[in-house]
N, C-alpha and C positions, 0 to 999 in steps of 0.2 A: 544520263539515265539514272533513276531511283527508284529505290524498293519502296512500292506503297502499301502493300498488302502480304500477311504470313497466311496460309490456311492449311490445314492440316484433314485427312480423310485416311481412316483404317478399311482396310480391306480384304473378304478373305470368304472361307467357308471351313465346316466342317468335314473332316475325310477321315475315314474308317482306320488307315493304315499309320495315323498319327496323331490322330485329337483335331488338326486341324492346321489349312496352308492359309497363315494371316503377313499381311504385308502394310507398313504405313508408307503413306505416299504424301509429300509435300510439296506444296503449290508455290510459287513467288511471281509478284505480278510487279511489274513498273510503269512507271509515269509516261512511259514510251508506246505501252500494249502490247509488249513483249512479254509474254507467261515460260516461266520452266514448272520442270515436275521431276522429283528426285523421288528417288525409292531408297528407303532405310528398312532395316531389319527390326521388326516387332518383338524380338524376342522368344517367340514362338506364342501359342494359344496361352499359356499357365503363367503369360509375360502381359499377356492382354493386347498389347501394341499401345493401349492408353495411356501408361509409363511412358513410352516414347513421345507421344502426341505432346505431352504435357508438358515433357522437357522442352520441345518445339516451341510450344506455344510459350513458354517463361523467359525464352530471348527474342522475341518478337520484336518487342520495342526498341532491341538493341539493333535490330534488321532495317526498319523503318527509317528512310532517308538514306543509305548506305549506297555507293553507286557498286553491280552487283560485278562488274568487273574486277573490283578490289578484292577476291577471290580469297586470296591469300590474307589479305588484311583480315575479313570477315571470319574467316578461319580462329589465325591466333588470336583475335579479338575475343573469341566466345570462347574461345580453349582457355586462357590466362586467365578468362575471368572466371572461369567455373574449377581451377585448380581447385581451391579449397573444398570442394564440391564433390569432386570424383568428373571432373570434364574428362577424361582419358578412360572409363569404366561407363559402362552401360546404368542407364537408358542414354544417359548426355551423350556419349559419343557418337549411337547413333542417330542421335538428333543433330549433330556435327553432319554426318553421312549425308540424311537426307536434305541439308541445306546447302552444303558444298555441290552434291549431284547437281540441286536444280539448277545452283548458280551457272555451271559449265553448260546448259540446259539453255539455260538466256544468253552465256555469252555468246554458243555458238550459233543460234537462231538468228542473234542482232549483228552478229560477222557474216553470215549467209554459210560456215562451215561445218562439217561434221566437226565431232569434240578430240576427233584423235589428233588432228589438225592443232588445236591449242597445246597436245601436250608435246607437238616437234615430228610428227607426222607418223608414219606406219611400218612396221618389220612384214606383216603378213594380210593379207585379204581376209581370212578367216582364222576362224580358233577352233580349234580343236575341242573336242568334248570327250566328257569321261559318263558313262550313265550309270547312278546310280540305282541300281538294281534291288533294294534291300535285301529280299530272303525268301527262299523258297519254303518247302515242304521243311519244316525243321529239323524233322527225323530221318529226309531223305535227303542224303546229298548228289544224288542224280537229277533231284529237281534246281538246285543251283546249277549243275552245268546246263540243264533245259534254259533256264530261263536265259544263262549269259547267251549262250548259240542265239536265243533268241532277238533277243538285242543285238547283239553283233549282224543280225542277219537283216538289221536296220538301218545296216553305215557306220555302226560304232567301231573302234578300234579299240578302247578300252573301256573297263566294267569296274566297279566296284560292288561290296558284298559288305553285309556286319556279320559278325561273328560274336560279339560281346552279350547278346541274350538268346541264345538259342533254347534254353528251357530243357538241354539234354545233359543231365551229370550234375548241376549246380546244386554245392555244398551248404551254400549261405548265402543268407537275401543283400547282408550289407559286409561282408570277407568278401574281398577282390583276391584270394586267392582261388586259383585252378587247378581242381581236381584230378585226378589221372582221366577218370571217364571224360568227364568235361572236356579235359584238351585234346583227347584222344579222338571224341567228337569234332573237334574245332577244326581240328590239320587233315580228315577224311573229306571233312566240307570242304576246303578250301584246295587239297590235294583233286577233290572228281574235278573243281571248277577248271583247274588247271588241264588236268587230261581232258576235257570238255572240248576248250577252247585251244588250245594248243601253247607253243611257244611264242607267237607273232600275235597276239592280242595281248595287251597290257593286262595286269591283274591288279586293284587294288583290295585290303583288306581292311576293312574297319574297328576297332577297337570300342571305339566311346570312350576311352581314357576310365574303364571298366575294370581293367586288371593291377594287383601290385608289382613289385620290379621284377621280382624272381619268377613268377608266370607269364611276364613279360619279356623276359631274356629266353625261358626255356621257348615260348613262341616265335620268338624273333630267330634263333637258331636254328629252330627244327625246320622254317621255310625255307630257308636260305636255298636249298636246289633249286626253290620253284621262281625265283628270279621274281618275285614280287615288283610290282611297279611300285608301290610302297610299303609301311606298316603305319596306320593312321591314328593317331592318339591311342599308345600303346597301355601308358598311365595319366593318368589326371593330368591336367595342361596347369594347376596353378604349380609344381615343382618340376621347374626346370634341369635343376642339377639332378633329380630321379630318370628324368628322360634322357639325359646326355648319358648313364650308366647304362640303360638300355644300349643306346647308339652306339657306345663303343665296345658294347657285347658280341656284336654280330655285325655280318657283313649286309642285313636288311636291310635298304631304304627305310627309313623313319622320315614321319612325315607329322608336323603339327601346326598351328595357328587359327584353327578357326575361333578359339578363343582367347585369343591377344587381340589386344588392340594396339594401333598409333606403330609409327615406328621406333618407338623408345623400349615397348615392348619386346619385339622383334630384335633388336641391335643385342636385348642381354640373349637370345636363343641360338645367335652369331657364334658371340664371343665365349659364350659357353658350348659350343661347338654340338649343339643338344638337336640337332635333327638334319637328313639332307636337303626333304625339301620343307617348301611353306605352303601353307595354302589359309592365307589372311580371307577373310571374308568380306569380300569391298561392298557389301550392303552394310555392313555396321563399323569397318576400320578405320573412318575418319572423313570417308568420300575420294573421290577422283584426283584430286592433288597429292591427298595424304598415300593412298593407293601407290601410285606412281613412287613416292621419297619409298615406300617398303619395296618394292620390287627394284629400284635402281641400289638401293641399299643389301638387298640380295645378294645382286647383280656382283657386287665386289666382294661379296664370300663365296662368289660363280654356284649360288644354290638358285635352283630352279625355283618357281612361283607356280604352283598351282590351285588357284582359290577354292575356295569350300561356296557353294551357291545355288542358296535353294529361295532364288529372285523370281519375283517372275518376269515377264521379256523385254520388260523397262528397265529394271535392275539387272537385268542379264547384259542386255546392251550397252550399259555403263559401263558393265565390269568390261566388255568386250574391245573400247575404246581402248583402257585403261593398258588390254595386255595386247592389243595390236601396237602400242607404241613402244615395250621393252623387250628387248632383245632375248632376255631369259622365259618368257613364258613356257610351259609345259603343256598343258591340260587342264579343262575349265569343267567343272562338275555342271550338270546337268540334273537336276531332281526332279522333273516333271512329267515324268511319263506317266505315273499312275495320278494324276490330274487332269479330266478328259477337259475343262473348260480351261484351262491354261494359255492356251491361243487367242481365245476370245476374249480375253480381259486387256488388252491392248491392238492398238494398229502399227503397224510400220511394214516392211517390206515381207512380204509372204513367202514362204511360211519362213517363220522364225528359226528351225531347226529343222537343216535336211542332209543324210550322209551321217550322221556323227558333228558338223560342223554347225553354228554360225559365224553366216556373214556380217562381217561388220557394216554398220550403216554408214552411206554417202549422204544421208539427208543430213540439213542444218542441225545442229545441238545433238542428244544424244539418239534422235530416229524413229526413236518409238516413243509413242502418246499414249495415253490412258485410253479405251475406249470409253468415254463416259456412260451411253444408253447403259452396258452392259456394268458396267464398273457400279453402278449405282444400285442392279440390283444384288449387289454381294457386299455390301456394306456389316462391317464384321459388329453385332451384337448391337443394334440399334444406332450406331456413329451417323454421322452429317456426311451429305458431300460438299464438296466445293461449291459458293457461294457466287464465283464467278465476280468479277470486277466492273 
């Protein structure tokens, strides 16, 4: 079998509560008529996705004749060659992302298996989800515990919240420090959520990597009763030795990765003992093998993995393969509920999310397909769809 064909299609819409939910999606066809389709991270809207597209498209010809089995080979092949480059930093990596997905895509279409199958088979049926909630009433924190009950009262067991822009007390547009008001705000919010929901619902809190250390530390100590599920990019994720001073502040869960990439990234967050869990973003951390080397790499500093995932249910089900095969999984972020087309932008087994959970797929490769009728009318900012072979 050979790659005959690269094609690349952005995808997406505008949504009120973010500027806009875009996703690039990469096609690879062979000699066989076997098609995969990987979902890579666009970056967000103000990233365009066409960054990524165009990284896609600049190793094409390195793709072309490749047998797509060689997985790994095609991997370090584009990775070594794009060192000089920034191959391990965005857009390239997630052009990595979305060409490794599809690969496992074809391989396990033309084995006849699901993809968790190639990576040595499965710990669990299902994954577990976390919803992200963003934010209620700003000024009322009775409407965050409204909204977690609410959710919770959908099958979730655990909830995430941001706390980093609330718009109540804020000193300064670009000082990461926190105010009295401001924090005194921040732990009311986050204090109703908790009396809200109770002890037995997981709590996460989000940051945005928003605050500097010392507003950091006093946050991360002043929760410590309320048994956080975690504290999410406390400070900025490019200094890691800031975050390990946070972590060994307090006895809160700290929790970062969604901007790291590769696992080389990840091994200095280890060794610098700078957070307990992760949550790598396996739409843009290298794709489905690379995924795997960061969670089994974890796995031996016994830190939990819980990705960051705002895929839509192609790139969900990747990730879903990814954390049914390692032992350490935790909780898989969920961002789409305020996306009422979400569902309908792909097929696979119905409905994609029920209880809190999905099911991982038993179809061949990774389960779920593009719907194309539907996928083509949501084509982000005038792009192509696929050309079809």
């Amino acid at each position: 079998m050979k790659i005959t064909d690269v094609q690349v299609s952005v995808i997406g819409r505008q949504e009120p509560w973010s500027g806009g939910s875009v996703w690039t999606f990469v096609r690879i066809y062979t000699d066989e008529g076997v098609t995969g389709t990987g979902e890579c991270n666009s970056g967000g809207p103000g990233f365009t996705g066409f960054a990524t597209k165009e990284a896609i498209l600049a190793v094409k010809d390195l793709l072309i004749g490749e047998d797509p089995f060689n997985v790994n080979l095609i991997y370090e092949k584009l990775r070594r060659r794009g060192r000089y480059g920034g191959s391990t930093n965005a857009p390239f990596v997630f052009a990595l992302t979305g060409i490794d997905n599809a690969l496992y895509d074809i391989m396990g279409k033309a084995l006849n298996v699901p993809v968790y199958k190639l990576l040595g088979g499965k710990f669990r049926d299902k994954i577990r989800l976390y919803a992200d909630c963003h934010a209620g009433d700003e000024e009322d924190p009775q409407s965050y515990a409204e909204k977690a009950l609410e959710v919770v009262g959908m099958g979730f067991s655990a909830v995430k919240f941001d706390v980093d822009n609330t718009g109540i007390g804020k000193l300064d547009e670009y000082n990461w420090s926190v105010g009295a008001k401001e924090m005194s705000h921040i732990l009311r919010l986050i204090e109703g959520i908790r009396k809200g929901v109770g002890f037995e619902i997981d709590l996460a809190i989000d940051c945005h990597g928003q605050f500097d250390v010392p507003s950091a530390i006093t946050l991360a100590k002043a929760v410590e009763p309320l048994r956080l599920l975690w504290l999410e990019e406390p400070v900025p994720a490019e200094n890691i030795d800031a975050l390990a001073q946070v972590k060994a502040s307090s006895s809160t869960v700290i929790c970062t990765g969604e901007n790291q990439y590769t696992r080389f990234e990840f091994l200095e967050i280890f060794t610098r003992k700078a957070a307990d869990v992760i949550m790598p973003d396996l739409a843009k951390a290298g794709g489905i093998a690379e995924a795997k080397r960061i969670a089994d790499l974890a796995d031996a500093f016994y830190i939990p993995i819980a990705p960051h995932n705002v895929s839509s249910p192609l790139g969900m089900m990747a990730a879903c393969h990814v954390l049914a095969s390692v032992p350490n999984f935790l909780v898989l972020e969920l961002h789409a509920l305020e996306i009422p087309w979400w569902n309908e932008l792909c097929i696979g087994d119905a409905p994609f999310v029920k209880d809190g959970y999905m099911t991982v797929s038993e179809r061949p490769g990774i389960g779920v397909e593009l719907n194309d009728d539907f996928a083509q009318t949501m084509l982000w900012n005038g792009d192509s769809y696929f050309k079809g072979q």
